[in-house]
N, C-alpha and C positions, 0 to 999 in steps of 0.2 A: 255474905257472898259478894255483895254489891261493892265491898269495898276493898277483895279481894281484886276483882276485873280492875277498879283503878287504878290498885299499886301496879295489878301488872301490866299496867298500858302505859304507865309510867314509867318505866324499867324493863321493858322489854328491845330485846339488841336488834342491833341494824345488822342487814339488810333483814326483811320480817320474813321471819319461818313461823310460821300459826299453825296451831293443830288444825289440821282439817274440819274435823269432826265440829269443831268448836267454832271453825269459821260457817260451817252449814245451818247450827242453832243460831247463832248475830246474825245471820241474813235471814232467816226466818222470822226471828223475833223481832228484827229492826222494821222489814216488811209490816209485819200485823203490827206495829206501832204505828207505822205511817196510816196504814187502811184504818185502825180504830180512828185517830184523830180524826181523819177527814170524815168517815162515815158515821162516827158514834157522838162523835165533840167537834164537827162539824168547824175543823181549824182549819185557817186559810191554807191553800194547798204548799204555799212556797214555805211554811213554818212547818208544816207537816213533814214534808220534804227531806226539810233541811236537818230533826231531829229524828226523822229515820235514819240518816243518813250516821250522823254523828255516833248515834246506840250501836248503829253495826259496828262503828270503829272501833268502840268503850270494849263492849261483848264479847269483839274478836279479841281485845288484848293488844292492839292498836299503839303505840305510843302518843300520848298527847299529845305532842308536836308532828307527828306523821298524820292523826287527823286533823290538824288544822291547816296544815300544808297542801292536803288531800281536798280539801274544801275550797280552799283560795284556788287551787292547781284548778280544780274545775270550774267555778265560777271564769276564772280567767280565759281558759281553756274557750270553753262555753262561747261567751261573749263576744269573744273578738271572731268569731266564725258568723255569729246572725244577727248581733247588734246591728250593726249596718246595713242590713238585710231587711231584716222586719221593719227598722224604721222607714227605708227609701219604700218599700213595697207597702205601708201604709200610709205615706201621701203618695203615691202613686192610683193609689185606689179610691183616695178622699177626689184627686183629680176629674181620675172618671167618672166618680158619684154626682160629682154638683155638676159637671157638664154635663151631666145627661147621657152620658154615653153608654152607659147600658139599657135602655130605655130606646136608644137607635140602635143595638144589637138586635136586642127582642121584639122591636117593631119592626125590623127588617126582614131575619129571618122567620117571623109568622105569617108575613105579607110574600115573602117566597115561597113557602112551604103549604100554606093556603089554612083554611081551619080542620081541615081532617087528618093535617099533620102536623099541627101545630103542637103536637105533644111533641114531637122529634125535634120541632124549633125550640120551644123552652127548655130541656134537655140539654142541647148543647150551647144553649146563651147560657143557661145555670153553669155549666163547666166551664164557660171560657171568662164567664164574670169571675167567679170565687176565685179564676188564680192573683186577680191583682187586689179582689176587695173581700172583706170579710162576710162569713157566713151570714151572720144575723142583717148584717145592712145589704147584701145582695139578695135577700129575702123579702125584708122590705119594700126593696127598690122593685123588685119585680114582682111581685105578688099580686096585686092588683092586675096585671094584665093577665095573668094566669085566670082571676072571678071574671074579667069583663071578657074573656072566651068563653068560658064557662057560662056566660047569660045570655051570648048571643047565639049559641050552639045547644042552648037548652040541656048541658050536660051536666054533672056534676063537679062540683071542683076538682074531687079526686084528679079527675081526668087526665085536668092538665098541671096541679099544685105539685103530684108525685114526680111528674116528671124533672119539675125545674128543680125541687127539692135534691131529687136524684142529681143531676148536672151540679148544682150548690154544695154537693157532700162531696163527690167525688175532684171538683177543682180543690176546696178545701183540703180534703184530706191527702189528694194525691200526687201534685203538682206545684212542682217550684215555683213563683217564690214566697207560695203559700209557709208561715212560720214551721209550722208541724215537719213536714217531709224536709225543710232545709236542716231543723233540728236535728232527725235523726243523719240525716246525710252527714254531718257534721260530725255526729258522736262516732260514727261508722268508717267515715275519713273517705267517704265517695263522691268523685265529681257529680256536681248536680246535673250536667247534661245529660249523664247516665240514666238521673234521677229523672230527669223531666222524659227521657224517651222511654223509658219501661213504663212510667206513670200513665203517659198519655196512652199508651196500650192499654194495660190495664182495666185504667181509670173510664176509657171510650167502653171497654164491653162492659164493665161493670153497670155505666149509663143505661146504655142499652137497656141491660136486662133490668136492672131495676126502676127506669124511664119509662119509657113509651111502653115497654112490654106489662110489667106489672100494673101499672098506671090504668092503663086499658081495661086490665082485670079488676081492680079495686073500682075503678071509677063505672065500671056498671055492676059491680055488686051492690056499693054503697053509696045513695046517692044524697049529695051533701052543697044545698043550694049555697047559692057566693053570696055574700054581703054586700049590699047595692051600695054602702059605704066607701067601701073599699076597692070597690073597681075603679078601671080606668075613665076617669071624664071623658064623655064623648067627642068634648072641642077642643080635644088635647093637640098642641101646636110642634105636627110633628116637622116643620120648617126650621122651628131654631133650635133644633138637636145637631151634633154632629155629624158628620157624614159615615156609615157606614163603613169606609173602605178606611178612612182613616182612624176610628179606633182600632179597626183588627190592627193593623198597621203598627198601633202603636203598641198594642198589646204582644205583638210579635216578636218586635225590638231584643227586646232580654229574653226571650228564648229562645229565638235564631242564631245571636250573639254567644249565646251559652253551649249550645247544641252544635253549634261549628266547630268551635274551642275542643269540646270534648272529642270529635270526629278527628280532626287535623292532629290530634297528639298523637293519634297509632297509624297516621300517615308514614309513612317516609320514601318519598319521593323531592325532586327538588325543587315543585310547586311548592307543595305541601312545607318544606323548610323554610321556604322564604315567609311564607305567609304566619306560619306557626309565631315568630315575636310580639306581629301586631293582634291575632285572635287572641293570642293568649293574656292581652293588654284588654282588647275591646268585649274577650269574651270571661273576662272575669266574673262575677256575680255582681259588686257592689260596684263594679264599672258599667257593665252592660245596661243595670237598671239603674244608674243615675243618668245616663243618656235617656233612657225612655222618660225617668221625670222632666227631664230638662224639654222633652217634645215636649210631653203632654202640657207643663209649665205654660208653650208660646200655641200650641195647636186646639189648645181644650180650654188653657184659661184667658189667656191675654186675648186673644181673636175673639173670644168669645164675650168678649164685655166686661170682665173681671180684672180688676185692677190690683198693682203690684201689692198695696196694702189687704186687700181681700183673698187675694191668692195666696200671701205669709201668713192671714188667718185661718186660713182651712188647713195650710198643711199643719200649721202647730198644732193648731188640735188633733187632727188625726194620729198626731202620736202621743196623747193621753192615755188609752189606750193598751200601748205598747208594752209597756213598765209594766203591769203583771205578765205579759206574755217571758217576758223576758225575765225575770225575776223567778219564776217556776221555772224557765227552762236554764236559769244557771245555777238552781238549786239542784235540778236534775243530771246538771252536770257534777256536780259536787259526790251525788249519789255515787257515781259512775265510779271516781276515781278515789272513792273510798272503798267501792267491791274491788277494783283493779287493783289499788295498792294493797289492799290486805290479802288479798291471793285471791278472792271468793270468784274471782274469777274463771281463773285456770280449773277452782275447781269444780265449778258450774259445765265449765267446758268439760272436762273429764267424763262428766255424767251424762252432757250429750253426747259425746265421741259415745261411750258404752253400752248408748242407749239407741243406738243405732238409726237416731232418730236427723232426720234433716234439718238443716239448721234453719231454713225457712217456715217450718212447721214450726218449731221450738218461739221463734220469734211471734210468730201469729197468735200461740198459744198464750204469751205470758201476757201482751198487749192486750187481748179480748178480756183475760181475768181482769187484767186492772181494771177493763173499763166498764166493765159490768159490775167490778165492786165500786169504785168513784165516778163513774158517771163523763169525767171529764176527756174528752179524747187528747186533748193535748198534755192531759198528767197521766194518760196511759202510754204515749209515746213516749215522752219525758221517759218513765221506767223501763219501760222495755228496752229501748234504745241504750239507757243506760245500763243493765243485767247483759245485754248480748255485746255489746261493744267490746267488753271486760273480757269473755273468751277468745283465750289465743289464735283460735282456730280464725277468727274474724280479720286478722293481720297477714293471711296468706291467699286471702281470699281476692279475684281480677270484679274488675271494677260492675262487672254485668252483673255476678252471683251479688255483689253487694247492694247493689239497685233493687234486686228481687226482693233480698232481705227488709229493706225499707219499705217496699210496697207493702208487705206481709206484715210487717210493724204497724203501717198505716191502716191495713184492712181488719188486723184489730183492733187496730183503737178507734176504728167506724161503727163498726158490730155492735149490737145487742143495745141499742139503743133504748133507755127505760125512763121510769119515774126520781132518776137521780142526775138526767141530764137534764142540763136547761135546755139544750135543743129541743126535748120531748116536750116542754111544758110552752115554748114561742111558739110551734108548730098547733101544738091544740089551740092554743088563742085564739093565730091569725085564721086558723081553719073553720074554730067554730064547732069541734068535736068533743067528743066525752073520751074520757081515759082509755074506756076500751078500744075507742075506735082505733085512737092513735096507736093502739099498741099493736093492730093488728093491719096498721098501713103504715106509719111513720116507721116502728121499730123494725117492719119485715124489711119496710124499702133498706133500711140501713143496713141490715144485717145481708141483706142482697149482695148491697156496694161492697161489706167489708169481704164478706167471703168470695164473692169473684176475682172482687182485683187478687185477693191472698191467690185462690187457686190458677190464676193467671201465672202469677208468678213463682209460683210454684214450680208449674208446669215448666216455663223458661230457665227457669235453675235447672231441671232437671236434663233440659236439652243441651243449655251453652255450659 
C-alpha cells in the first residue's frame, strides 16, 4: 500500500487535483502522527512537525518535488515575517530584565494602588512585562514581590501569584511582539496593529477576570503561605532602578509606532497622505522595535552603568533562546503550505462553510485540542494557525475579522493548562503546591484567559 502512495506522489500531474476523500485520511493520519510523536515518543516538536507535515504530503499523493518545495515554501515564508521579530523583541526584553525595569513597574504600580489592590497592580505589570519579555523570566523576575505582599498582608500567595500569573499569560499569549500572536498574524497575512489592538481588549478582560477577580476567590479559599526565600529583600535599593515613566515609554515605542501605521492606512485625508510614507517606514514591525532596542541600548543600559562589551553580552545571549522558537514556528510553517498546496485546505474550508460554523469558533476549537494533547501553546498555535490559514475563506476576510481569529487561536492555545505543560510544572514549584492544587488554580486561571479573550472575540467578529 505504502508503496503504492509513493509511486503516486511521484507521478502524479500538475497542477494537484487529490481525491478529496483521501486528502481528509493524509490530514488526519499526518495529524495523529505528529501528536503520537510528541506525546507517546516524546520527539522534539520541530521533528514532529516537520514528519507530520511531510506524511500528509506522501498520503495525499503529493509529488515529491511539490512536498519539498512545499516545505522550503514555508520555512522561507515563515521566517522572513518573525525572524527579525522575535530576535529584536528578545534583547529587548533581556534589556529590560537586567536594568531592572520590571521590578520599577511592579514597585511602582503596587506603591500606587496601595496593598488592598495590589492584586490589580501585578496584573497589569504581568501584562505589560510579557509583551517584551518571556513568560518564565517575567515570572521569575517578579514573583518574589508577589510572596513579599503576601507576608506583609498576612494573605495567601494565591492572592496576589494568580494575578500576575494572569497579566504573564495574557501579555504572552495575546500581544505583539510577543513570538506566538506575531506568528499566527503572519500565517493569517494581518497587520499586527490589528493584532495588538483586539489583543489589548481582549487580553485586559481576560486579566481582569482571571486576575484580581478569581485570585480573590482562590486566595481565600486556599491558603498557601510564601517562601521567606523568595521574597523580596526588605533593603531592596529601589533608587538605582529605572524611572517608572521611562520604561512605559519605552515599552510603548513599537506599539504606538505599529498602531499608528495600521490606523493611517484606512485614512484618507490629506494629513493622513502625507504622513502615511513615514508611519509606514517608522511603523513597520522590525523598524519600530529596533528603535525601541536602540532607546533601551542608551536609556537602560549605557546610563545605567553597563558597558558596550556587557550590553553585546546580554543581548547575545538572549537570543539562545530563540532558535527553537523559531525552528517549530518554520516547521509549522512548512505544515501550512503542505495542507494548502495539497488542497486540504479548501477542503477543510468546504466543511466549515457547511458546517455553519464561524470561523472564529473553528479556530479556537482546533488550537485548544492541540494544546490539551501537547501541552505546548506555541506548537498549538503553530497548528492551528497553520489548518485555518489554508482555508480560502481566510483570503477574503478585512483585517478586524482576521485579528479576532488570532485572538481565538491564542485563547486556545492558553486553555486547559495540565500535566504536559511546563508552565503547569514552574508554576507548582515556585508556588509551593501539590498537583491538585495547581490544577484547580493555575489550570482554571488559564483556561479563564484562553476562553474570555476567544469569547471576546468572538463577540467582535460578530459585530464588525
Amino acid at each position: 500500500m505504502f508503496m503504492n502512495l509513493f509511486l503516486a506522489a511521484a507521478v502524479s500531474p500538475e497542477p494537484l487535483q487529490l481525491d478529496p476523500t483521501r486528502l481528509v485520511i493524509a490530514a488526519i493520519i499526518g495529524l495523529l502522527i505528529l501528536l503520537v510523536l510528541i506525546i507517546k515518543f516524546k520527539v522534539q516538536a520541530m521533528i514532529a512537525i516537520l514528519i507530520g507535515a511531510i506524511s500528509i504530503g506522501l498520503i495525499a499523493g503529493m509529488p515529491f518535488q511539490e512536498i519539498i518545495n512545499s516545505v522550503n515554501q514555508g520555512i522561507g515564508e515563515t521566517l522572513k515575517g518573525i525572524a527579525l521579530l522575535v530576535g529584536l523583541g528578545s534583547m529587548f526584553g533581556a534589556i529590560l530584565e537586567i536594568s531592572g525595569g520590571a521590578q520599577t513597574l511592579a514597585i511602582t504600580m503596587v506603591n500606587k494602588f496601595g496593598d488592598e489592590k495590589a492584586a490589580w497592580a501585578l496584573g497589569i505589570t504581568g501584562l505589560i512585562i510579557a509583551i517584551p519579555v518571556f513568560f518564565d523570566a517575567g515570572l521569575i523576575i517578579l514573583i518574589p514581590l508577589a510572596f513579599s505582599l503576601a507576608r506583609r498582608t498576612k494573605r495567601s500567595s494565591l492572592y496576589y501569584a494568580i494575578p500576575l500569573l494572569a497579566g504573564l499569560a495574557v501579555g504572552h499569549a495575546f500581544i505583539p511582539p510577543t513570538p506566538g500572536p506575531v506568528l499566527v498574524a503572519k500565517m493569517l497575512n494581518v497587520e499586527l496593529g490589528w493584532v495588538i489592538m483586539i489583543g489589548l481588549l481582549c487580553g485586559t478582560l481576560a486579566m481582569i477576570l482571571a486576575g484580581p477577580i478569581f485570585g480573590s476567590y482562590v486566595g481565600k479559599k486556599y491558603y498557601i503561605a510564601p517562601p521567606k526565600q523568595l521574597s523580596l529583600d526588605e533593603d531592596f535599593d529601589e533608587s538605582k532602578l529605572p524611572k517608572f515613566g521611562t520604561i512605559v515609554g519605552i515599552i510603548m515605542i513599537p506599539l504606538v509606532l505599529i498602531i499608528l501605521n495600521s490606523i493611517v492606512k484606512i485614512l484618507d485625508n490629506d494629513i493622513a497622505n502625507k504622513i502615511k510614507p513615514v508611519l509606514g517606514f517608522l511603523g513597520e514591525p522590525f523598524i519600530a522595535l529596533t528603535i525601541a532596542v536602540l532607546v533601551a541600548m542608551v536609556l537602560l543600559g549605557f546610563k545605567h552603568g553597563y558597558s558596550k562589551e556587557e550590553l553585546e553580552e546580554v543581548m547575545t545571549k538572549s537570543l539562545e533562546p530563540t532558535g527553537m522558537i523559531l525552528l517549530v514556528t518554520a516547521c509549522g510553517g512548512s505544515l501550512r503550505y503542505i495542507l494548502q498546496n495539497s488542497g486540504i485546505g479548501t477542503v477543510i474550508g468546504d466543511a466549515v462553510s457547511s458546517a455553519n460554523l464561524p470561523i472564529v469558533v473553528v479556530a479556537f476549537i482546533i488550537a485548544a485540542l492541540v494544546r490539551v494533547s501537547v501541552g505546548s501553546s506555541t506548537v498549538a498555535m503553530t497548528m492551528a494557525a497553520g489548518i485555518v490559514a489554508t482555508m480560502p475563506v481566510i483570503a477574503t476576510l478585512p483585517p478586524m475579522q482576521l485579528a479576532c481569529i488570532t485572538m481565538a487561536i491564542a485563547g486556545g492555545s492558553t486553555a486547559f493548562s495540565h500535566f504536559n505543560d511546563s508552565g503547569f510544572w514552574l508554576v507548582k514549584s515556585l508556588l509551593r503546591i501539590d498537583e491538585k492544587t495547581t490544577l484547580k488554580t493555575w489550570t482554571v486561571m488559564e483556561t479563564i484567559v484562553g476562553v474570555t479573550g476567544f469569547v471576546v472575540a468572538l463577540i467582535l467578529s460578530l459585530i464588525f
